[in-house]
TISEGU-900691 format. One record per residue (C-alpha): residue number from 1; residue in three letters; x negated, y, z negated. Coordinates in pm, 1 decimal. Layout:
! residues N
@num:NUM | residu:ala | u:X | v:Y | w:Z;
...
END
This chain:
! residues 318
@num:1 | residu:unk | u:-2427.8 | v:3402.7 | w:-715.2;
@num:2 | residu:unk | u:-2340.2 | v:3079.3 | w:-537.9;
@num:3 | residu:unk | u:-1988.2 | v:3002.7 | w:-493.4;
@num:4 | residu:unk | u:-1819.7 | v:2685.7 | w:-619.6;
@num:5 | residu:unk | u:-1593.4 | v:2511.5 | w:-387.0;
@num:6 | residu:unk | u:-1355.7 | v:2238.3 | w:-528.3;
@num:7 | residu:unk | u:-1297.8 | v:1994.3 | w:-246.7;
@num:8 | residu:unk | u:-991.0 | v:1854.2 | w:-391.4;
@num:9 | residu:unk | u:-832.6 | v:2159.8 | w:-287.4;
@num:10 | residu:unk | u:-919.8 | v:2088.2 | w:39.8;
@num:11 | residu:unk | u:-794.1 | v:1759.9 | w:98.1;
@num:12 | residu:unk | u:-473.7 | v:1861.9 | w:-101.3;
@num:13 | residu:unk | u:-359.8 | v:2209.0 | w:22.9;
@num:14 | residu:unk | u:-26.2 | v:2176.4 | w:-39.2;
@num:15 | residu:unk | u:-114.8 | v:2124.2 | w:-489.3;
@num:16 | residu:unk | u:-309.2 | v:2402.0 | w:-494.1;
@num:17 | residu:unk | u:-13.9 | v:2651.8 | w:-659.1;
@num:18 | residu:unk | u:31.2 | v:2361.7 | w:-889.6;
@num:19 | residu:unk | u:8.1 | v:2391.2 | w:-1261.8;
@num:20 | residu:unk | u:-283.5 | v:2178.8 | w:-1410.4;
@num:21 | residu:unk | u:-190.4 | v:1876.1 | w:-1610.7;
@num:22 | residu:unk | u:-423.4 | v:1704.0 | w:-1814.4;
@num:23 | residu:unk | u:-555.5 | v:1365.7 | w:-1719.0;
@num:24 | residu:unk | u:-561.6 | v:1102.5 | w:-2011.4;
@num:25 | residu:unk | u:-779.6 | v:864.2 | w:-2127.8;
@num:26 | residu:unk | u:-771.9 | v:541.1 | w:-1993.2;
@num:27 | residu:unk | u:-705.0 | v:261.8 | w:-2213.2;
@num:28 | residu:unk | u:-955.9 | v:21.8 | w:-2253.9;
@num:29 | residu:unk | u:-757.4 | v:-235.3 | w:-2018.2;
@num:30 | residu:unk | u:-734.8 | v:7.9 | w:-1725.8;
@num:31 | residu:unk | u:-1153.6 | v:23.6 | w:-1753.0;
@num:32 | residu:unk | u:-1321.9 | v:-132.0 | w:-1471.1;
@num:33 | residu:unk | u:-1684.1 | v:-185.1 | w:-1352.9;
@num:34 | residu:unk | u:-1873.1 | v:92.2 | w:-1134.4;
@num:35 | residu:unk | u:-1884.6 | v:-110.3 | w:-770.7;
@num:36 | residu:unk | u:-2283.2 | v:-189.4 | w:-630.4;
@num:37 | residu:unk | u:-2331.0 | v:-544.4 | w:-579.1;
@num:38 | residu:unk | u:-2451.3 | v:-626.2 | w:-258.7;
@num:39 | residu:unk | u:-2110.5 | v:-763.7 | w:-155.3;
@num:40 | residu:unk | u:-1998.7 | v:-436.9 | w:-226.3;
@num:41 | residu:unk | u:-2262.1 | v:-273.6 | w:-14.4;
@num:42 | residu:unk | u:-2238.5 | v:-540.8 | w:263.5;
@num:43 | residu:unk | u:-1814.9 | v:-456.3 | w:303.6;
@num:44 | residu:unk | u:-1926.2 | v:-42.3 | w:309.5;
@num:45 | residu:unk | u:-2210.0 | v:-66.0 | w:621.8;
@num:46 | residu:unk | u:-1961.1 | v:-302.5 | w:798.2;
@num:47 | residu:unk | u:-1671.6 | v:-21.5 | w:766.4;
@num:48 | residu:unk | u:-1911.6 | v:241.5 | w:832.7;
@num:49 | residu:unk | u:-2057.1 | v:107.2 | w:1097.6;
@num:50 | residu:unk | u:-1749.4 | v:52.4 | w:1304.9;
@num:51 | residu:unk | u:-1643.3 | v:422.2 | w:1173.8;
@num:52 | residu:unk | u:-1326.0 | v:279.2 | w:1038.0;
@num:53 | residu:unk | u:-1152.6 | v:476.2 | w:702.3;
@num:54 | residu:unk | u:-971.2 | v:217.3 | w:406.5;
@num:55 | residu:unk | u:-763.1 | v:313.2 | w:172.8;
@num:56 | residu:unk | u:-971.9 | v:219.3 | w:-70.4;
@num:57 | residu:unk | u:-1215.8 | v:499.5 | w:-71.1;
@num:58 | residu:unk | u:-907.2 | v:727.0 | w:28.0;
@num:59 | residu:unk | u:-670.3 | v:635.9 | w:-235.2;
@num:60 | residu:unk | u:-942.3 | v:602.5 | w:-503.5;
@num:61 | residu:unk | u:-836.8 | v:222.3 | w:-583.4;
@num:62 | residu:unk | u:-973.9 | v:138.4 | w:-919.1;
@num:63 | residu:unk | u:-1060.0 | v:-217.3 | w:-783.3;
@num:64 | residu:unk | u:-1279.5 | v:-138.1 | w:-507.7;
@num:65 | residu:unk | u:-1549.6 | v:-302.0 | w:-665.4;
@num:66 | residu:unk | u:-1414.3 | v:-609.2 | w:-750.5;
@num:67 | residu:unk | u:-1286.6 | v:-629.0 | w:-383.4;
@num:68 | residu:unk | u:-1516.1 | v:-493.4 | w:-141.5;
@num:69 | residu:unk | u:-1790.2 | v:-783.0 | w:-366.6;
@num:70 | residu:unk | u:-1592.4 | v:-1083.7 | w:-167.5;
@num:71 | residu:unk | u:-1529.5 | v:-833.8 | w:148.0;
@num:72 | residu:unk | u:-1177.6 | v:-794.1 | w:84.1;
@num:73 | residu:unk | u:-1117.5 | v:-417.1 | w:250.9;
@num:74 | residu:unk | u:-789.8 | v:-287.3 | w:340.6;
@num:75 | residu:unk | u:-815.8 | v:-110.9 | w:654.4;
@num:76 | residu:unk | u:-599.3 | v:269.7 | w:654.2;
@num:77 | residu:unk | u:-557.6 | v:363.3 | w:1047.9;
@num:78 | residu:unk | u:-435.2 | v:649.3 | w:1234.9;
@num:79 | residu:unk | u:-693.6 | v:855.5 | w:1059.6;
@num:80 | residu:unk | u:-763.0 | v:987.6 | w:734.3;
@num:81 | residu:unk | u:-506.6 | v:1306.4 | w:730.2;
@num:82 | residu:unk | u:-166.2 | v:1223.6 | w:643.5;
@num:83 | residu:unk | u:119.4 | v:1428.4 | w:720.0;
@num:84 | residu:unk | u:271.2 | v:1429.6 | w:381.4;
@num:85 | residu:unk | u:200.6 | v:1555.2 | w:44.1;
@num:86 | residu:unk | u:314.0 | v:1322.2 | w:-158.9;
@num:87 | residu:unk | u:253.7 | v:1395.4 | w:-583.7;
@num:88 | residu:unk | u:107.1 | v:1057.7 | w:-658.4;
@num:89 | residu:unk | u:-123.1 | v:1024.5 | w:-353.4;
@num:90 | residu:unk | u:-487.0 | v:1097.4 | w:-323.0;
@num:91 | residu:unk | u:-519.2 | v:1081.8 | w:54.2;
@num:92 | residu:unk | u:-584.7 | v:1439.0 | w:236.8;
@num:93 | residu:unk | u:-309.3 | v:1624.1 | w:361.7;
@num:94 | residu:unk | u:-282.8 | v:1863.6 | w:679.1;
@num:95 | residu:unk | u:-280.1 | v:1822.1 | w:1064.8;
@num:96 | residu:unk | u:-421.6 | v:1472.6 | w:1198.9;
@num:97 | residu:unk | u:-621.5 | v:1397.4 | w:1454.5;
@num:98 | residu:unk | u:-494.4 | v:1233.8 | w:1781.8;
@num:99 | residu:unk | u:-498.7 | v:875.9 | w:1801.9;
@num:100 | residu:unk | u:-816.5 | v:675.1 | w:1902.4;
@num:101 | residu:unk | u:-730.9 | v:432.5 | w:2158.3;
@num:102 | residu:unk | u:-1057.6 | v:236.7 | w:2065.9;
@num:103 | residu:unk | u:-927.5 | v:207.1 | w:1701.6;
@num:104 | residu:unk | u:-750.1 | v:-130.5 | w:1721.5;
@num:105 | residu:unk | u:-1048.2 | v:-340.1 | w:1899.4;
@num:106 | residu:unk | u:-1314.5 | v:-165.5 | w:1638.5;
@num:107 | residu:unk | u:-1073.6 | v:-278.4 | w:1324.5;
@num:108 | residu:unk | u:-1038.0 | v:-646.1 | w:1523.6;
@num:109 | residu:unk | u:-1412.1 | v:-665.0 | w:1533.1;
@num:110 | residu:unk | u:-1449.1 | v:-534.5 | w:1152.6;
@num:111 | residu:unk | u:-1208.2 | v:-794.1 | w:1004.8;
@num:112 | residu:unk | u:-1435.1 | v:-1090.8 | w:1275.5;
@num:113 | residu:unk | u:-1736.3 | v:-1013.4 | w:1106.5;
@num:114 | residu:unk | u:-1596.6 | v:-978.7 | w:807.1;
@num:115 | residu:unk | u:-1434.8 | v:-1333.1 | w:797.4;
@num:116 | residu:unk | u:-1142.6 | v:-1228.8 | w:664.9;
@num:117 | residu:unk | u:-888.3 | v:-1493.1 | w:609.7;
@num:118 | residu:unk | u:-573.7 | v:-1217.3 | w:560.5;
@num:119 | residu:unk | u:-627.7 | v:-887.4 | w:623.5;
@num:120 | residu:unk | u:-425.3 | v:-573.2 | w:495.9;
@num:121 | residu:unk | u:-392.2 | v:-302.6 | w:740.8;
@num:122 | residu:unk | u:-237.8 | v:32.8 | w:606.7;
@num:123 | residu:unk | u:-199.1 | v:385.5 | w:775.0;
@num:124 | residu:unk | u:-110.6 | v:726.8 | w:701.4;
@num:125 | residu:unk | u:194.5 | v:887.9 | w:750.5;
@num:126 | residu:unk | u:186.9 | v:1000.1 | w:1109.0;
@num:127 | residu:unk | u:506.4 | v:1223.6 | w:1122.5;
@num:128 | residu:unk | u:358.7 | v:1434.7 | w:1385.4;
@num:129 | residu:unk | u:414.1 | v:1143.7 | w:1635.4;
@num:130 | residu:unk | u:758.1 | v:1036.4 | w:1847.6;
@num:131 | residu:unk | u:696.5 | v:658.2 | w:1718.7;
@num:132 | residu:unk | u:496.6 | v:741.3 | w:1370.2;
@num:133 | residu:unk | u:248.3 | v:540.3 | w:1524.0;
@num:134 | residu:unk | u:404.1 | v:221.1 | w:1570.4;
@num:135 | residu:unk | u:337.2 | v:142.9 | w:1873.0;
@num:136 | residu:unk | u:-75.0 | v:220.0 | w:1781.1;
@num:137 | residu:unk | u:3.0 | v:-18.8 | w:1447.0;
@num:138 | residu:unk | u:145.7 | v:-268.0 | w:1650.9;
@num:139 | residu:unk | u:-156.5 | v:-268.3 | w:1847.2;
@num:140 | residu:unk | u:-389.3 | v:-278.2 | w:1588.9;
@num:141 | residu:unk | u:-202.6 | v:-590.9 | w:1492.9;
@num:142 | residu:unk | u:-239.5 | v:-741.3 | w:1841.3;
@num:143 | residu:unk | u:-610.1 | v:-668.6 | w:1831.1;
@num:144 | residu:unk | u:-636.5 | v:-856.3 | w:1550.1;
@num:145 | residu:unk | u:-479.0 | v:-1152.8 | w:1683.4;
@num:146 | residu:unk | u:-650.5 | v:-1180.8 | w:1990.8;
@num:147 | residu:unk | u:-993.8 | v:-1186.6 | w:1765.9;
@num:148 | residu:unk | u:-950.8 | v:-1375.8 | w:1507.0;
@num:149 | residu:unk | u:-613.8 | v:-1576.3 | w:1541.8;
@num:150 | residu:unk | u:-619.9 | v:-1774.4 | w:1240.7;
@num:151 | residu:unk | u:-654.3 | v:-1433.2 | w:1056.6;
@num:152 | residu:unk | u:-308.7 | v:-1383.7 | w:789.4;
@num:153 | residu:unk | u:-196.9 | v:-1041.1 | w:843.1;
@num:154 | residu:unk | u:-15.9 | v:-824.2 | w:582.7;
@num:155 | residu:unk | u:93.6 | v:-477.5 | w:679.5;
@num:156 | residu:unk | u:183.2 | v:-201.0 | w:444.7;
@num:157 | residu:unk | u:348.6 | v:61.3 | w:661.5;
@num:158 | residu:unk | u:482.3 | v:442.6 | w:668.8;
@num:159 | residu:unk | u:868.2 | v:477.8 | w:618.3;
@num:160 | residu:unk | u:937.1 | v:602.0 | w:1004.7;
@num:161 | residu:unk | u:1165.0 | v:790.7 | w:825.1;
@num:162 | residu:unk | u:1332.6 | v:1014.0 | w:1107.0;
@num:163 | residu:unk | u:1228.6 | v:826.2 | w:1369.7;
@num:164 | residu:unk | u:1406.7 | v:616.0 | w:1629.1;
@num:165 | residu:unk | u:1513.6 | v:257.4 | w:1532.2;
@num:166 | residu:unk | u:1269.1 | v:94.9 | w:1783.9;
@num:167 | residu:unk | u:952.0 | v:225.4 | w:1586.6;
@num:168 | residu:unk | u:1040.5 | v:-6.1 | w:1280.9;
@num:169 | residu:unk | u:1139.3 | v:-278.4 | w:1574.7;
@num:170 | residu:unk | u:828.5 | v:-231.8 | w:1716.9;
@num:171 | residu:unk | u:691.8 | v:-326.2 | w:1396.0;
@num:172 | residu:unk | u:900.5 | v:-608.1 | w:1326.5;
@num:173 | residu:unk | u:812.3 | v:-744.5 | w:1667.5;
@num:174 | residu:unk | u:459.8 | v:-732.3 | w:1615.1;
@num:175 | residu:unk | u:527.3 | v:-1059.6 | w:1419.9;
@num:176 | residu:unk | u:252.3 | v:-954.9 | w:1071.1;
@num:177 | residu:unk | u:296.7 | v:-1226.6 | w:850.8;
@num:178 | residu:unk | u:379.2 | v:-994.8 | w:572.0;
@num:179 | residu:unk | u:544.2 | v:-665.6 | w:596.0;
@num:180 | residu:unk | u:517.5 | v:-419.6 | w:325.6;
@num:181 | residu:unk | u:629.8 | v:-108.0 | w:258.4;
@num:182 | residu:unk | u:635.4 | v:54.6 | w:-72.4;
@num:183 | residu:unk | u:932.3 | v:242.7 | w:-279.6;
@num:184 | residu:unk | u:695.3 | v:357.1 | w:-513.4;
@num:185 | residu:unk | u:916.5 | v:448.5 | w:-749.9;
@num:186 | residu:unk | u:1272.5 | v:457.8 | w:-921.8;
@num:187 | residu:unk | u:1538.8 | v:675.4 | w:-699.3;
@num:188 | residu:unk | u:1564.9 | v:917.4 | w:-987.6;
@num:189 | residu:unk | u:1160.1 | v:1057.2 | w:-927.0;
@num:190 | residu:unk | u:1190.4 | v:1082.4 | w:-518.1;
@num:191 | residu:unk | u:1186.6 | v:1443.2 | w:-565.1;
@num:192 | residu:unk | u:914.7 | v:1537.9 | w:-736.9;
@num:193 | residu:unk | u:680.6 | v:1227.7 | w:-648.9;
@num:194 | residu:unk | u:775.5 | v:1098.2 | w:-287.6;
@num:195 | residu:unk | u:977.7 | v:1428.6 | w:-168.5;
@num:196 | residu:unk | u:925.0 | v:1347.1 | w:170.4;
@num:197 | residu:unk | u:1063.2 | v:1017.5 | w:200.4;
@num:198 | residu:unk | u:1351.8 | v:886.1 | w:130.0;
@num:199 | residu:unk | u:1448.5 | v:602.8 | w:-120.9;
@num:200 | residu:unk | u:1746.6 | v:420.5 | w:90.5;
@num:201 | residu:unk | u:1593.8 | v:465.4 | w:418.6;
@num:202 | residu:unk | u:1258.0 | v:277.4 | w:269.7;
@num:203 | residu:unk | u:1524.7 | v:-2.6 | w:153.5;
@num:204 | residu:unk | u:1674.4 | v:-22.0 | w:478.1;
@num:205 | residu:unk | u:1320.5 | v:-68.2 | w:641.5;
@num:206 | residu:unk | u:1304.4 | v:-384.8 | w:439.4;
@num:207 | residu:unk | u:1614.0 | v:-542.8 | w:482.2;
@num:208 | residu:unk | u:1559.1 | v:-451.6 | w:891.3;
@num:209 | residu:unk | u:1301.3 | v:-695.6 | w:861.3;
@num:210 | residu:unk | u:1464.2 | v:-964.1 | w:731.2;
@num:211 | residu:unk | u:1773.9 | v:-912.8 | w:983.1;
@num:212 | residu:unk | u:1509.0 | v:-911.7 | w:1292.6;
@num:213 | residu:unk | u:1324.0 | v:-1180.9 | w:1159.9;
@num:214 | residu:unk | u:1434.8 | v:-1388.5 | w:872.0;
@num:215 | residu:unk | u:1113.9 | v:-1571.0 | w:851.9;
@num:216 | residu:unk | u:881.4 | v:-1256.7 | w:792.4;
@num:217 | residu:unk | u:789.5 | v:-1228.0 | w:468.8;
@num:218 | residu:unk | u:865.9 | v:-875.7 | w:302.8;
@num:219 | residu:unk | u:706.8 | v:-733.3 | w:10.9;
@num:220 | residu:unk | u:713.1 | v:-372.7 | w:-161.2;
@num:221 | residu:unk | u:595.5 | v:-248.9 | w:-494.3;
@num:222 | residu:unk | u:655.2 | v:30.6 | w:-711.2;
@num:223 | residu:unk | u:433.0 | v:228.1 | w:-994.1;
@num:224 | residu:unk | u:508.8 | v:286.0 | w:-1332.7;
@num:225 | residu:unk | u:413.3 | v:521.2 | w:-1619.1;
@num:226 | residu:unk | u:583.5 | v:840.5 | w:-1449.4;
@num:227 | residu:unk | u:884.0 | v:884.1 | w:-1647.6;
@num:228 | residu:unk | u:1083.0 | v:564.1 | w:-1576.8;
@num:229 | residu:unk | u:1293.8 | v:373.9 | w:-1755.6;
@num:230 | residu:unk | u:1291.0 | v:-8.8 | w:-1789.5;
@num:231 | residu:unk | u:1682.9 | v:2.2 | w:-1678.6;
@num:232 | residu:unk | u:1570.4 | v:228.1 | w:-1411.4;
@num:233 | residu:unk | u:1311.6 | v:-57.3 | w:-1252.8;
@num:234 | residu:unk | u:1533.0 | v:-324.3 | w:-1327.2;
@num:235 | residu:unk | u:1744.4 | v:-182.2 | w:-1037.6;
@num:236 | residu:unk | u:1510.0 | v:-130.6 | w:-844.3;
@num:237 | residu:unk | u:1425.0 | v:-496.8 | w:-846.0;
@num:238 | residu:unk | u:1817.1 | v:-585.2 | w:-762.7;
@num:239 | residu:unk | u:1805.5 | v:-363.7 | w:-520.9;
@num:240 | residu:unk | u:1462.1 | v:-523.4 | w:-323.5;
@num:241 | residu:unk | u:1634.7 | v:-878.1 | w:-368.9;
@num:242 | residu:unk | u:1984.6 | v:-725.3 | w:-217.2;
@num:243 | residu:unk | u:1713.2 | v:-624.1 | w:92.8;
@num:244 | residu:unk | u:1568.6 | v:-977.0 | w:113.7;
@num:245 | residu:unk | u:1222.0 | v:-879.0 | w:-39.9;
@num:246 | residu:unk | u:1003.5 | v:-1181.7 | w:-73.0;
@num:247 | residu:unk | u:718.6 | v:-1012.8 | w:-296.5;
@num:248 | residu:unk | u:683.1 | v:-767.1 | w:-604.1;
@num:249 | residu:unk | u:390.9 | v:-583.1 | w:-714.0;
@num:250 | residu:unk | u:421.5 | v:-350.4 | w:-1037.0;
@num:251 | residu:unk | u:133.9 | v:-118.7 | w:-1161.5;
@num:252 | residu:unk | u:8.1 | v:99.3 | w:-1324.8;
@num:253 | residu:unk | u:15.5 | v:475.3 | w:-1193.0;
@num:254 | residu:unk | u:-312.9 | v:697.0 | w:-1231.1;
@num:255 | residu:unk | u:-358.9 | v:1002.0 | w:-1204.5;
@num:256 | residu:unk | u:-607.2 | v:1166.2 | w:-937.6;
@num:257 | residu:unk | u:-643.1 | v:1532.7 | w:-1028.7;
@num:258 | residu:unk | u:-517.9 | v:1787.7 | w:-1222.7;
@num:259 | residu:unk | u:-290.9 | v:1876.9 | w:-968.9;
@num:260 | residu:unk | u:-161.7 | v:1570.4 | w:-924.6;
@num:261 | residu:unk | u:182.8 | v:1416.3 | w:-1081.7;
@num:262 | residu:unk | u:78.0 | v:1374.6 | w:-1458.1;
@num:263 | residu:unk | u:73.1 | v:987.0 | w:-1616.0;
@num:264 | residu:unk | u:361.4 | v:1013.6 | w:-1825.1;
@num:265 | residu:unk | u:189.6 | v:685.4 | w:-1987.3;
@num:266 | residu:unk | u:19.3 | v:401.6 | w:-2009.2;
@num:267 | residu:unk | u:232.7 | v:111.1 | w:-2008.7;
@num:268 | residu:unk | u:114.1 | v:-209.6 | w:-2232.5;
@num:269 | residu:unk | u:-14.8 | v:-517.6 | w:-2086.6;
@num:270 | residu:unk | u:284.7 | v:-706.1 | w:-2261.5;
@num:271 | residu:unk | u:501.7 | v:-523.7 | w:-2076.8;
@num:272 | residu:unk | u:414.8 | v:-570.0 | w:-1737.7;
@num:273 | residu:unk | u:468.6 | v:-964.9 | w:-1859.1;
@num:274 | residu:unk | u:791.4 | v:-874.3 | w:-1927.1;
@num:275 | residu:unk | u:829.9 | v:-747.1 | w:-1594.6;
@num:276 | residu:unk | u:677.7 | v:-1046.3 | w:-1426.6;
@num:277 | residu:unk | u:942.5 | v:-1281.0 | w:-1571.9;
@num:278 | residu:unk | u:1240.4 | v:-1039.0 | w:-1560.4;
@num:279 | residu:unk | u:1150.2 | v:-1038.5 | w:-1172.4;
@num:280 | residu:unk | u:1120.8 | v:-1372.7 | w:-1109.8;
@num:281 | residu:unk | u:1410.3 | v:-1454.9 | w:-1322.9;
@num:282 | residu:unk | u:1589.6 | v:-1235.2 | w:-1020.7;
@num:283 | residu:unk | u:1433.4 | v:-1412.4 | w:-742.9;
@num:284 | residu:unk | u:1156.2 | v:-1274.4 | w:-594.1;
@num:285 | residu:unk | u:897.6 | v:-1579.5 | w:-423.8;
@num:286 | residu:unk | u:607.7 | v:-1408.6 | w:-575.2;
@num:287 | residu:unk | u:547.8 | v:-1099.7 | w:-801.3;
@num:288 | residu:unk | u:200.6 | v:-970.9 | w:-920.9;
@num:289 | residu:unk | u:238.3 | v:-720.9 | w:-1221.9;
@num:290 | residu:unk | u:-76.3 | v:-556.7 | w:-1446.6;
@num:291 | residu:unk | u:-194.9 | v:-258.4 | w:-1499.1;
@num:292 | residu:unk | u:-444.7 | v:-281.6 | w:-1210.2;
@num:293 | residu:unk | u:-183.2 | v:-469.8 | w:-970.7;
@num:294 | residu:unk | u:-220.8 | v:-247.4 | w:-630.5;
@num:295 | residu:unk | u:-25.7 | v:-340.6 | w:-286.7;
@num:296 | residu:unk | u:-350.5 | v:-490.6 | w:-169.5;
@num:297 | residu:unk | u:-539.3 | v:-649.0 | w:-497.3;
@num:298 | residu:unk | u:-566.5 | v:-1035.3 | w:-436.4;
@num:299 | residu:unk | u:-373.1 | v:-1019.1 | w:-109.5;
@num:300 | residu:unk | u:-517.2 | v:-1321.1 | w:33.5;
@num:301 | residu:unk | u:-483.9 | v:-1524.4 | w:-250.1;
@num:302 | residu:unk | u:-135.4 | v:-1433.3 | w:-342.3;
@num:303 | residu:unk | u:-31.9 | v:-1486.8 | w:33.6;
@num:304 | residu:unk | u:-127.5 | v:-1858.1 | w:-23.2;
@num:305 | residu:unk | u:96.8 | v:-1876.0 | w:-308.6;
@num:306 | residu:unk | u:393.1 | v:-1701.6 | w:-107.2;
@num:307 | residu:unk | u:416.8 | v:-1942.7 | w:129.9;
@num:308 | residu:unk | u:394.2 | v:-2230.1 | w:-127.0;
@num:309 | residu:unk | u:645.3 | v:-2077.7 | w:-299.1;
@num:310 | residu:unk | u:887.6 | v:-2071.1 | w:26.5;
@num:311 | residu:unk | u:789.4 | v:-2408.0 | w:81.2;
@num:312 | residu:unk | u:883.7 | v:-2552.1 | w:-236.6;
@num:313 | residu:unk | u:1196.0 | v:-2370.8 | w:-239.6;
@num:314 | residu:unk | u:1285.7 | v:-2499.0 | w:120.8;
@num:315 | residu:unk | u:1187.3 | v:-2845.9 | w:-55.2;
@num:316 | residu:unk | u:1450.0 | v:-2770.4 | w:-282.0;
@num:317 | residu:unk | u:1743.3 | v:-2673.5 | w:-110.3;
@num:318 | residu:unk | u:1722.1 | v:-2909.8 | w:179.4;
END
């Protein structure tokens, strides 16, 4: 009799003791299209081709349709093994690979014939290096530049939690004009859904930027539906603008397995409104909040209206 194997537990070792939880039903505003236009099939031969991972296939982003159709592909480097386990995550956990020195000209060439206007670039967590790979970001960046220099670029990073100030600096210095890095969620769930990070340190990490370079623009975003309260995200908001955080994205959390953290629920449409305004009632240049809102989900577009947004604000306090 043929044996089954479930290659979830594979690419998540560390859930495999983990009670089952049941996934729910998506409401009928988290449905999306199956992706298979041509666009869509254009974007996945290009990233193929240059044998380049995204964590859009990794993280099984519920847009990738919609984006990969206008070649809109954020780019996950440092390989496709991360180095932790975090509860919400869908990327594979174990021991990476060592860096590919050819990695940052082959991404520079994707996003060229691509004709990307603003590119994301995103990585695993690399806690098996000195730097967490900062210094192989930061050259990923550089590629980039040298390419295609009137390219945006927006860079959603690990924490470098435990590692020495210059990897974040190195970062910094790389001069992406947006840096993001994501809380994920309210301090109260760090245990059980980002236990190996740490919810000041990623705080910090943002308000580094902004002391290094006040004119980079920062942006984070957090998930709901896990158990949080309203108060709870409200704070975290305060506490981004106390940081200097430019840009806020709020969505919904879903669930990849069984095995995974468990969607406490499905928040309404009405109330990520609510969010939107209570946010930029507090400040924030530019905040994007929906049920399918991800980090990377209209990047290009909403980078446009950041810097219109600092402009007109400049505009008004001269």
């Amino acid at each position: 009799m043929a044996t089954i194997i479930d290659n979830r537990a594979f690419r998540h070792p560390e859930k495999r003791e983990r009670p089952e939880s049941e996934v729910l039903r998506k409401p009928d505003w988290l449905r999306v299209r199956a992706p298979g236009s041509a666009g869509y099939n254009e974007t996945r031969a290009i990233v193929k081709s240059h044998g380049l991972s995204t964590v859009c296939e990794e993280a099984a982003c519920p847009n990738i349709g919609e984006c990969w159709s206008i070649k809109h592909a954020t780019m996950m480097i440092m390989g496709e093994i991360c180095t932790r386990a975090c509860a919400f995550c869908n990327v594979t956990t174990g021991k990476p690979n060592a860096l590919d020195p050819t990695e940052p000209q082959r991404v520079a060439d994707a996003v060229a014939q691509m004709g990307l206007k603003h590119v994301v670039i995103t990585s695993v967590d690399r806690d098996d290096l000195d730097d967490g790979g900062a210094a192989h970001f930061a050259a990923v960046v550089r590629a980039i530049r040298a390419s295609t220099p009137l390219t945006t670029i927006e860079i959603l990073t690990p924490d470098f939690l435990r590692k020495p100030v210059s990897a974040a600096e190195t970062m910094i210095d790389a001069q992406p004009d947006v840096f993001n890095h994501n809380l994920e969620t309210v301090p109260r769930l760090y245990l059980t859904i980002r236990p190996g990070a740490r919810y000041f340190h990623s705080l910090r990490l943002l308000e580094r930027v902004k002391e290094r370079d006040p004119q980079q623009f920062t942006k984070s975003g957090v998930m709901v539906g896990l158990g949080e309260s309203k108060e709870e995200v409200m704070q975290v908001m305060d506490d981004m603008r106390s940081a200097g955080v430019d840009f806020l994205t709020i969505g919904q959390y879903l669930q990849p397995t069984r095995r995974h953290a468990a969607v406490e629920r499905f928040v309404e449409p009405d109330e990520f409104k609510a969010y939107e305004a209570i946010a930029r009632a507090k400040g924030f240049l530019m905040v994007s909040a929906s049920p399918l809102t991800r980090s990377s989900h209209h990047a290009g577009e909403d980078f446009a209206k950041l810097a219109a947004a600092r402009q007109a604000l400049e505009r008004r306090t001269a």
